[in-house]
Backbone as CSV, one residue per row, in Angstrom:
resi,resn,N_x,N_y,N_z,CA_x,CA_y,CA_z,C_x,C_y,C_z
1,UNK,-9.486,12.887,0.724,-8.888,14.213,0.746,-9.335,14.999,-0.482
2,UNK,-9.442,16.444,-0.377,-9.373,17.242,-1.439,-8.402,17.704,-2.111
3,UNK,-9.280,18.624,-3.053,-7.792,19.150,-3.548,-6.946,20.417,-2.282
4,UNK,-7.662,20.466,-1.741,-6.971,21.256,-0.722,-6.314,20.880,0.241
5,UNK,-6.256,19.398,0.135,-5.309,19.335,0.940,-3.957,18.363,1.233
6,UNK,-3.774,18.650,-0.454,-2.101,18.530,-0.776,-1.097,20.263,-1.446
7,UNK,-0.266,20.121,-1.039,0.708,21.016,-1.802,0.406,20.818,-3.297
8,UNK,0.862,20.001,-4.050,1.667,19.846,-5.301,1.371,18.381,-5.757
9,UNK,1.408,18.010,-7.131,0.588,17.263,-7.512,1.855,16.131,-8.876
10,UNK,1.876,15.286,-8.891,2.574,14.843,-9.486,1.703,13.542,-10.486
11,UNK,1.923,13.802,-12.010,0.898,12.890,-12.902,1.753,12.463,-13.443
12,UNK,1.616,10.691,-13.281,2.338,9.940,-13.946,1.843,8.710,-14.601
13,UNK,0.537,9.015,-14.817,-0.076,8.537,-15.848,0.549,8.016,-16.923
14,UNK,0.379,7.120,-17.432,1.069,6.422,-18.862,2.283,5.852,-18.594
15,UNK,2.718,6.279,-17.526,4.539,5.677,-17.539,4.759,4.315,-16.675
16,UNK,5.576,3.244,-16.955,5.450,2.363,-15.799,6.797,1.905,-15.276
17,UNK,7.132,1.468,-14.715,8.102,0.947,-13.576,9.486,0.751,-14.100
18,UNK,10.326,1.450,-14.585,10.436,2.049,-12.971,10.581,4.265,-13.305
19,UNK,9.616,4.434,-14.038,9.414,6.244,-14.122,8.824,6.471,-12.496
20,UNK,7.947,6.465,-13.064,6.851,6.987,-11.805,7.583,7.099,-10.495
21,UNK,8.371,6.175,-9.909,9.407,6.401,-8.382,10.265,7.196,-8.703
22,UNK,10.941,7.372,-9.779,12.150,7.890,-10.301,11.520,9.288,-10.355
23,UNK,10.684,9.475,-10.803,10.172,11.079,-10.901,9.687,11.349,-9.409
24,UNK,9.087,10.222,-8.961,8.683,10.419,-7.350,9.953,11.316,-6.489
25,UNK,10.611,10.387,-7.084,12.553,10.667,-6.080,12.796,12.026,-6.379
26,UNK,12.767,12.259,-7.947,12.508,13.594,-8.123,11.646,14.959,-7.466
27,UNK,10.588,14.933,-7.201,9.431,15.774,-7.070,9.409,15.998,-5.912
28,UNK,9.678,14.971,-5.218,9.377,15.458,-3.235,10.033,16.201,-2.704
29,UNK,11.306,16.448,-3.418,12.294,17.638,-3.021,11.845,19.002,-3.541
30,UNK,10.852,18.889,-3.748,10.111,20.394,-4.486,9.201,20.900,-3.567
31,UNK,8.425,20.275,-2.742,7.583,20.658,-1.443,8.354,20.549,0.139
32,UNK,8.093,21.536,0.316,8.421,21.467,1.716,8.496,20.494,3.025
33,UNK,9.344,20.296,4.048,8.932,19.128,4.487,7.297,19.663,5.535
34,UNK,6.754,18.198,5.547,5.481,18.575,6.227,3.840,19.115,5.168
35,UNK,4.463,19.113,3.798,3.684,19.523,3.065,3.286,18.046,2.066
36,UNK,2.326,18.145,1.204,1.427,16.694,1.127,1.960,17.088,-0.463
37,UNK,2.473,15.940,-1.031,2.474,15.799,-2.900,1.137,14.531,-3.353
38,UNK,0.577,15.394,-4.115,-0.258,13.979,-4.450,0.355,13.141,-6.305
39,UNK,-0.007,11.967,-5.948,0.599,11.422,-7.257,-0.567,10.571,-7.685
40,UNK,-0.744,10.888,-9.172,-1.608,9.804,-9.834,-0.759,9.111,-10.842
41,UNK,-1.129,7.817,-10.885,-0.310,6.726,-11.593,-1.280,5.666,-12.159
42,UNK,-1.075,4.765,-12.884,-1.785,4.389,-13.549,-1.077,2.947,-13.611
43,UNK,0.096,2.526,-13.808,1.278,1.163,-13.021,0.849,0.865,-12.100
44,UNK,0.128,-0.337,-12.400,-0.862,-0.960,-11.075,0.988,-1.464,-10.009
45,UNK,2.190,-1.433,-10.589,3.181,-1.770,-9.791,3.728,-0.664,-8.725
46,UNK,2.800,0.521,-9.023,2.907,1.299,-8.322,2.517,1.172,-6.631
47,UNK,1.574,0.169,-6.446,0.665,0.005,-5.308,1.809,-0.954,-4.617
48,UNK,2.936,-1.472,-5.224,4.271,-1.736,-4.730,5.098,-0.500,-4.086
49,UNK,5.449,-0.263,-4.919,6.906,0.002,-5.100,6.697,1.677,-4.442
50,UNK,5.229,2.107,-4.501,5.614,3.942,-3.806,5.307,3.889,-2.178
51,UNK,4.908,2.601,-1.348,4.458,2.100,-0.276,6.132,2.039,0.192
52,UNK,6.479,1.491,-0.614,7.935,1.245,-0.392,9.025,2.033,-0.178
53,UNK,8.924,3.075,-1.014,9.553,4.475,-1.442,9.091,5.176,0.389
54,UNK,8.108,5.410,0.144,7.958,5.995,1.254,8.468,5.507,2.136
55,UNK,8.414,4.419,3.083,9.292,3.634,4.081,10.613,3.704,3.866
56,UNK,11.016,3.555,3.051,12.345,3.362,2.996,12.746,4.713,3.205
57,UNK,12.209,6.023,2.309,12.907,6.988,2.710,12.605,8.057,3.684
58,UNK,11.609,7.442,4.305,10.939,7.928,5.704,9.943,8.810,5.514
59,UNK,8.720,8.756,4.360,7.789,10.330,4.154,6.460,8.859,4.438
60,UNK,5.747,9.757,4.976,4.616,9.573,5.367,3.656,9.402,3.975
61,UNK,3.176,8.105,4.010,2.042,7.381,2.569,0.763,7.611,4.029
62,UNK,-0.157,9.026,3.558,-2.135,9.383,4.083,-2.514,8.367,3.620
63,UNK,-2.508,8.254,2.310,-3.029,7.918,1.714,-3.002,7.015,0.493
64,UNK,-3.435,5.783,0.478,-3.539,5.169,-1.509,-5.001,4.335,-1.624
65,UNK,-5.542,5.342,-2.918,-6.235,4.022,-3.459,-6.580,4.464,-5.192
66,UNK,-7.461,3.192,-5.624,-7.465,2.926,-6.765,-8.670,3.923,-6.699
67,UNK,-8.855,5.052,-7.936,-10.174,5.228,-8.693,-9.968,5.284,-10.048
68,UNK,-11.798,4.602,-10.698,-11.184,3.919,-12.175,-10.256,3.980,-12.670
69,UNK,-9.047,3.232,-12.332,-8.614,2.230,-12.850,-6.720,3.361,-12.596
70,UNK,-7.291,4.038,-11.599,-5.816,4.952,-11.563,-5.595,4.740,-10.308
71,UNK,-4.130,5.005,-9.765,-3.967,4.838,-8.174,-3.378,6.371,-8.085
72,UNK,-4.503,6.953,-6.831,-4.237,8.002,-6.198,-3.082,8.118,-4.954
73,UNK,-1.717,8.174,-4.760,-1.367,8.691,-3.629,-1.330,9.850,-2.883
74,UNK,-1.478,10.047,-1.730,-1.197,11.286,-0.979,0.361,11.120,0.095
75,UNK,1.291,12.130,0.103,2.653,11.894,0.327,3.103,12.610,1.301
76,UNK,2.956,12.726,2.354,3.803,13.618,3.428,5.104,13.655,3.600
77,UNK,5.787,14.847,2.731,7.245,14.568,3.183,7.585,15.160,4.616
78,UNK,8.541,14.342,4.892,9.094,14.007,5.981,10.745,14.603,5.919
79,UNK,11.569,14.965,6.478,12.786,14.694,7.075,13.548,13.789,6.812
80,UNK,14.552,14.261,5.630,14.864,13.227,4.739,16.365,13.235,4.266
């Protein structure tokens, strides 16, 4: 994906477990539902725990992967 094609962008770089969900929990209520948040993280426990987040609170995970050495998500919120 590009940059065009998320809403809103969430960097959570440097922080680890448990920030990054906690700000996640935070942030998705800021985009619309149906609209894409992207998150970069750098908490390889992230490749847990935001797979999770999403399921549990029903938003759609496009997208995850690692580039050097960061994990990119893409986030469809959902109806929540």
């Amino acid at each position: 994906m590009t940059a065009l094609d998320f809403n809103a962008e969430l960097d959570t770089r440097g922080l680890f477990c448990p920030e990054p969900v906690m700000m996640l929990h935070n942030r998705i209520h800021d985009v619309q539902v149906g609209e894409v948040l992207r998150v970069i993280a750098t908490d390889p426990s992230t490749t847990r725990d935001i797979p999770r987040f999403c399921q549990f609170l029903g938003h759609e995970l496009l997208s995850q992967q690692e580039l050097d050495g960061e994990y990119h998500y893409l986030i469809r919120r959902c109806e929540s």
